[in-house]
C-alpha positions, 0 to 999 in steps of 0.5 A: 738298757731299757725296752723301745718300742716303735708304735706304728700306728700312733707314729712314735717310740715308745719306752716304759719305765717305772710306770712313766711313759716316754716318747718321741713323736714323729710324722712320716712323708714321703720316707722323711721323719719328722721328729716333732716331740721327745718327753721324759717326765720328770721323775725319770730325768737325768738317765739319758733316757732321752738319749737313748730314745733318740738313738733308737729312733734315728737308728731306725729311720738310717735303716729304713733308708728315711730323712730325717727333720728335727724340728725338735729341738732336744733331737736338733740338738743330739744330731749336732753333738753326735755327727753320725747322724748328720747325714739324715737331716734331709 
């Protein structure tokens, strides 16, 4: 598994690998995340690294206690395959 880290300040989860950078962009109001943006470039694609990006960051917002609206549509897409999460979407 590779290292996430959640970037406060630049509001996303961040992953580093191979010197590529993937993220997942957010904007937070009112204890609701906004996940806006998820990108893996294309060197990295078909690790599942989007996946586990996703999961990190909605892992975060459950335990924070946030809503969550995907207006992305690849993290729409996850919370529809993976039901845990459906409780989120505010």
């Amino acid at each position: 598994m590779s290292t996430i880290e959640h970037n406060v300040t630049g509001k996303c989860f961040e992953l580093r690998l191979e010197g590529h950078r993937c993220v997942l962009d957010y904007t937070l109001n009112n204890n609701v995340m906004t996940i806006t943006h998820t990108g893996v470039p294309s060197e990295l694609g078909g690790r599942g690294l989007a996946a586990e990006i996703t999961k990190f960051a909605l892992d975060h917002a459950q335990s924070k206690g946030w809503g969550v609206i995907p207006q992305c549509s690849y993290v729409a897409a996850y919370i529809q395959k993976h039901p845990i999460y459906a409780s989120l979407v505010s």
